[in-house]
C-alpha positions in Angstrom: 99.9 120.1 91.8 100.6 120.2 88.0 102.3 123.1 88.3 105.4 121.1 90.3 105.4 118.5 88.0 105.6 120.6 85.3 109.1 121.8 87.6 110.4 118.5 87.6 109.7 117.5 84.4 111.5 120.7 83.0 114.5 119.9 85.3 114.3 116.2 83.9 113.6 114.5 86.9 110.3 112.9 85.7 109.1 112.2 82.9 105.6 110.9 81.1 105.0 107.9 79.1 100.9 106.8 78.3 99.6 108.9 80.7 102.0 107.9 83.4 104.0 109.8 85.8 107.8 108.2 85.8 111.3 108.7 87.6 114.1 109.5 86.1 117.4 108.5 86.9 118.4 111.8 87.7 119.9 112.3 91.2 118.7 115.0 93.5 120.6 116.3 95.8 120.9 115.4 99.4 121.9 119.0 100.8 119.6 119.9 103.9 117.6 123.0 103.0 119.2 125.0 105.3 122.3 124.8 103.8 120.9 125.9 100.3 119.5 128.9 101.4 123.2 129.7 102.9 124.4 129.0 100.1 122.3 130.9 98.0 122.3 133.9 99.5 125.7 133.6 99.4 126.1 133.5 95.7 123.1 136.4 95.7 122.7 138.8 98.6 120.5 140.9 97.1 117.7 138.5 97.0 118.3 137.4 100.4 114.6 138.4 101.2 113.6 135.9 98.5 115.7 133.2 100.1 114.2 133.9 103.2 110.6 133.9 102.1 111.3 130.4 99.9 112.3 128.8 103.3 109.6 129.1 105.2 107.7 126.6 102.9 110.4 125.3 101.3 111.0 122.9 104.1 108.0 121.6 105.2 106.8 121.3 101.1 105.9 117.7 101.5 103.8 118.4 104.7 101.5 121.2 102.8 100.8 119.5 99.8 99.5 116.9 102.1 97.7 118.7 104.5 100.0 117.8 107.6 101.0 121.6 107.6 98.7 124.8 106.9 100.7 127.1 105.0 98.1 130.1 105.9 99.8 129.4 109.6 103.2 129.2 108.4 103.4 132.5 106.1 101.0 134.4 108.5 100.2 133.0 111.6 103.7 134.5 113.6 105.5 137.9 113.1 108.8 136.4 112.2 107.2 135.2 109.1 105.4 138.2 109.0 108.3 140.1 109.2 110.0 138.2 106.1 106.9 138.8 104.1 107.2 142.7 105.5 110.8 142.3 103.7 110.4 140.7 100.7 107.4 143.4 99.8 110.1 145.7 100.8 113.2 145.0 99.4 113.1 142.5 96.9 115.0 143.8 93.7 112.0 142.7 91.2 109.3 144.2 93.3 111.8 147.5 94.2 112.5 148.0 90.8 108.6 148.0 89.8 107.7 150.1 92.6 110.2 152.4 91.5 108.2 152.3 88.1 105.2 153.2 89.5 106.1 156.0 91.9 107.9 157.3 88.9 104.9 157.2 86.7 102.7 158.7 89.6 105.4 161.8 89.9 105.3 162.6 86.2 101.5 162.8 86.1 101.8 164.7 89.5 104.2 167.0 88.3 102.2 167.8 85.1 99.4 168.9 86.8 98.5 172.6 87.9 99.4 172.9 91.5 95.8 173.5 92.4 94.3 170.2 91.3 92.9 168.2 94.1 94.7 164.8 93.1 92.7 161.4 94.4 94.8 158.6 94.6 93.1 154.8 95.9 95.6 151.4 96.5 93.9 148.8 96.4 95.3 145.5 98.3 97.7 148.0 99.8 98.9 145.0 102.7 102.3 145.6 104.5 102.5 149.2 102.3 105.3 148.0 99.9 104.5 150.8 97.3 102.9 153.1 99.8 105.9 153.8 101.6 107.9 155.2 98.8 105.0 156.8 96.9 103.6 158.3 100.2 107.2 160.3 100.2 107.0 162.1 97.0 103.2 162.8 97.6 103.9 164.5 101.0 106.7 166.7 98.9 104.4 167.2 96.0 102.8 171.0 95.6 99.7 169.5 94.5 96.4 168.7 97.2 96.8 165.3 97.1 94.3 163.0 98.8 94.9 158.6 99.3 92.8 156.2 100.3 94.9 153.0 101.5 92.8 149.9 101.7 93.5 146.3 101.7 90.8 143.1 102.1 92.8 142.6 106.0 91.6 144.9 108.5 94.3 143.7 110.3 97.0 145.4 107.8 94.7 148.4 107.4 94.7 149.2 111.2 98.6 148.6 111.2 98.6 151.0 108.2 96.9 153.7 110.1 99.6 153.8 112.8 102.5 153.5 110.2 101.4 156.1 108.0 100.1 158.4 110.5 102.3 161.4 109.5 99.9 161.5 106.7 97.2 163.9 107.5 96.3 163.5 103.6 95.9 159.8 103.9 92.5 157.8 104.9 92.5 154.0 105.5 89.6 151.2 104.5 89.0 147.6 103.5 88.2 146.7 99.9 87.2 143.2 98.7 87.3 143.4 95.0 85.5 140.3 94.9 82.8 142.4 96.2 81.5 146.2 95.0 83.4 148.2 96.9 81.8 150.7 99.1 79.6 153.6 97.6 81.7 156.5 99.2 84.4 155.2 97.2 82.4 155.4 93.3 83.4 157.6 91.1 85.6 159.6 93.3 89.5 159.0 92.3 91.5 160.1 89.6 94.2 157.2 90.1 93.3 153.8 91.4 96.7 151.5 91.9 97.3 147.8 93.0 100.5 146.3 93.1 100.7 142.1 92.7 96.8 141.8 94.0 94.2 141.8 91.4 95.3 138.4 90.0 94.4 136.6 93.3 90.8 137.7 92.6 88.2 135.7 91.4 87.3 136.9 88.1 89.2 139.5 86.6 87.0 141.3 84.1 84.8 142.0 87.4 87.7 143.2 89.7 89.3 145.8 87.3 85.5 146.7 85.9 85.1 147.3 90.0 88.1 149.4 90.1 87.0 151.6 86.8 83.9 152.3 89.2 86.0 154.2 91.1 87.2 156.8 88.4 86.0 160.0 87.5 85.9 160.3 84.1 89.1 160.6 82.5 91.0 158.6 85.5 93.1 155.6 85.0 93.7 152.6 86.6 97.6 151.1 87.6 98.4 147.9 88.4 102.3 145.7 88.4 101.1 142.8 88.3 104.0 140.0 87.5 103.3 138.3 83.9 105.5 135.6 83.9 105.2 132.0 85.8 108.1 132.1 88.1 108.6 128.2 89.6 109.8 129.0 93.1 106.7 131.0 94.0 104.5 127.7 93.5 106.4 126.3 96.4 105.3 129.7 98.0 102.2 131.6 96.9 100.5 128.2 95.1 100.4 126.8 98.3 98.1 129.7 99.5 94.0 128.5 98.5 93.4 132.6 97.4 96.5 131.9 94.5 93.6 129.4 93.0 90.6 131.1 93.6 89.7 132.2 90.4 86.6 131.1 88.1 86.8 132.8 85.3 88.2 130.5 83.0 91.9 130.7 84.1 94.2 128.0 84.4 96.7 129.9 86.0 96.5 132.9 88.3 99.1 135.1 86.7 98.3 136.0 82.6 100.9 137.9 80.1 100.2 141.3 79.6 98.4 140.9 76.6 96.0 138.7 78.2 95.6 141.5 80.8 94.8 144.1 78.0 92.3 142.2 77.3 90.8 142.1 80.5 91.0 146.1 80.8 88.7 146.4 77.3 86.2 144.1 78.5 86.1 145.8 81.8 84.8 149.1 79.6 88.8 151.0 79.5 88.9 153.1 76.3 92.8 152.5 76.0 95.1 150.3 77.2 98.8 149.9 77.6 101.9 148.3 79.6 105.5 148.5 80.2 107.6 146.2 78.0 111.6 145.9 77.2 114.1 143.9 75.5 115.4 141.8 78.8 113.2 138.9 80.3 112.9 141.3 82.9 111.0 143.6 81.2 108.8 140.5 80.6 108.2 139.4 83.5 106.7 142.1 86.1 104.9 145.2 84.3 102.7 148.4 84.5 99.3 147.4 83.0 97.3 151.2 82.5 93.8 150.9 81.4 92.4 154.4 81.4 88.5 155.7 81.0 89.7 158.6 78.0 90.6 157.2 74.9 93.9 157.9 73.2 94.1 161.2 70.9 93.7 161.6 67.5 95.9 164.2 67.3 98.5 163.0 69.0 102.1 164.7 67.2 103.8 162.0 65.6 107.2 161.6 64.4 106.0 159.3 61.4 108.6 156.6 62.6 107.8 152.8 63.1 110.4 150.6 65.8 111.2 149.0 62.2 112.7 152.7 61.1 114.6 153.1 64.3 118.0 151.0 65.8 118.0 150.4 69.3 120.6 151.4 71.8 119.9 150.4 75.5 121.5 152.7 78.1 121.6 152.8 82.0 119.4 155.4 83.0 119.3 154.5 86.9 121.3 152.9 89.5 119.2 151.6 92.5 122.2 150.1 95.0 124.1 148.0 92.5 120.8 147.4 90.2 120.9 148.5 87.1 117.4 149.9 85.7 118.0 150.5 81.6 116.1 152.3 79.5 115.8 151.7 75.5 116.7 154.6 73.3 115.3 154.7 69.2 117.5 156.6 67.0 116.2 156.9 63.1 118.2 155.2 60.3 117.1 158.3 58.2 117.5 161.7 59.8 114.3 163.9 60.0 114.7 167.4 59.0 111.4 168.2 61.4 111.6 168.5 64.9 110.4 165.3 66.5 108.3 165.3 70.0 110.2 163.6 72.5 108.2 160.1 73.1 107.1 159.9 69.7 
């Protein structure tokens, strides 16, 4: 509940004075819901799947926080709503653009490895397959031998997986509660382990991502896109779920910065760390968190150049639809006479 008055304080519609919650004289406005959400997709069709999701809660707000409505019916318990949770996994521009990240990344370490490798992939929290669609594409093109466990804690959404995915010969299906040890088949057996917006709904998170490291072979890492930044409306949303505050580990919030989540990966045993990061507030505010078993290289070539010897020139490296995905692009204030590796 702090978290919405912390909304309407920041939107000056309360205030507090000795310890006491007061109104302000600030109007709100009298516009049915409905109307809103036309209006809003209106001015933003591309987030029309966020819209969508916003008003199934959005609506009956006052009737959840007071237990008059279960919100666990109303985001789950029909498949309309199902279906606009199917969508906004889908198609919604923040969660797109990061699952393009993370098929990207997959592809490049895919592509860099001899073609007879045996690859073992794991999702964990896999639910409607937002990022196993897409991935599961490039896989099946992929001359590597690929193998990919999908799980989720739902058997529900792993049997629906089984029939959706069931081109897949490649592809096996089971549940896995990270708030549990997994099962022993799974120990020690993939190279990859990825989880897209789950592991922050566990309960403690050293224990979660030190339960996904079980699953490596040595030298295997561990993806997750997590989002790193509070964003209000999914209070009205996701807060109202009882998993979003579930944790006991000392949290006082279920999402954490990426910093904080680097943390997390060296307490959990990862030898190095590391995460996505940019210039825009996007960048910010959903990113790759890596924690891998083998610890960075020594030897790595180096181009002997800090961020602080470099200018910054930020291009357009991707269109998705009428997104933009940019890319940042250091160019030395003093020209090296030595070749330079390219990702120095």
């Amino acid at each position: 509940m702090h978290c919405l008055w912390d909304i309407l304080e920041r939107q000056g519609v309360i205030y507090y004075e000795n310890g006491t919650i007061l109104r302000t004289s600030k109007r709100i406005t009298e516009v049915r819901s409905a109307q809103l959400t036309r209006g809003y997709i209106g001015w933003h069709p591309k987030y029309a799947v966020d819209f969508a999701l916003m008003a199934l809660t959005g609506p009956v707000l006052a009737d959840c926080l007071t237990g008059a409505a279960d919100p666990l019916k109303i985001l789950f318990g029909n498949p309309k709503a199902q279906k606009v949770l199917d969508d906004f996994y889908h198609e919604s521009p923040m969660l797109a653009t990061m699952t393009d990240q993370v098929v990207n990344f997959i592809e490049q370490i895919i592509t860099q490895s001899p073609a007879d490798v045996n690859i073992r992939i794991i999702e964990i929290g896999a639910g409607f397959g937002g990022t196993t669609s897409t991935l599961a594409q490039i896989l099946q093109q992929s001359d590597c031998h690929v193998e990919y466990t999908f799980t989720d804690i739902a058997p529900t959404l792993v049997d629906k997986a089984k029939k959706k995915f069931s081109e897949y010969s490649w592809m096996d299906f089971g549940t896995v509660n990270l708030d549990q040890d997994p099962p022993p088949k799974y120990h020690g057996r993939y190279d990859i382990v990825i989880a897209t917006n789950v592991v922050h709904a566990t309960k403690d998170l050293v224990a979660s991502t030190s339960r996904m490291k079980s699953l490596l072979k040595d030298g295997g890492f561990v993806c997750l896109s997590e989002i790193t930044k509070v964003i209000d409306w999914h209070n009205i949303v996701f807060g109202l779920l009882p998993g979003w505050w579930s944790f006991t580990d000392g949290r006082s919030y279920a999402l954490q910065s990426a910093e904080e989540w680097m943390t997390v990966f060296k307490k959990a045993g990862f030898e190095s760390t590391g995460y996505s990061t940019g210039p825009s507030k996007e960048a910010k505010t959903q990113q790759l968190l890596i924690g891998s078993t083998r610890a960075q290289s020594k030897e790595r070539p180096s181009s002997g150049l800090s961020r602080g010897d470099s200018t910054i020139s930020t291009v357009v490296y991707k269109s998705v639809d009428d997104t933009e995905i940019r890319a940042d692009i250091y160019f030395p204030k003093v020209q090296s006479t030595k070749p330079m590796p390219i990702g120095a």
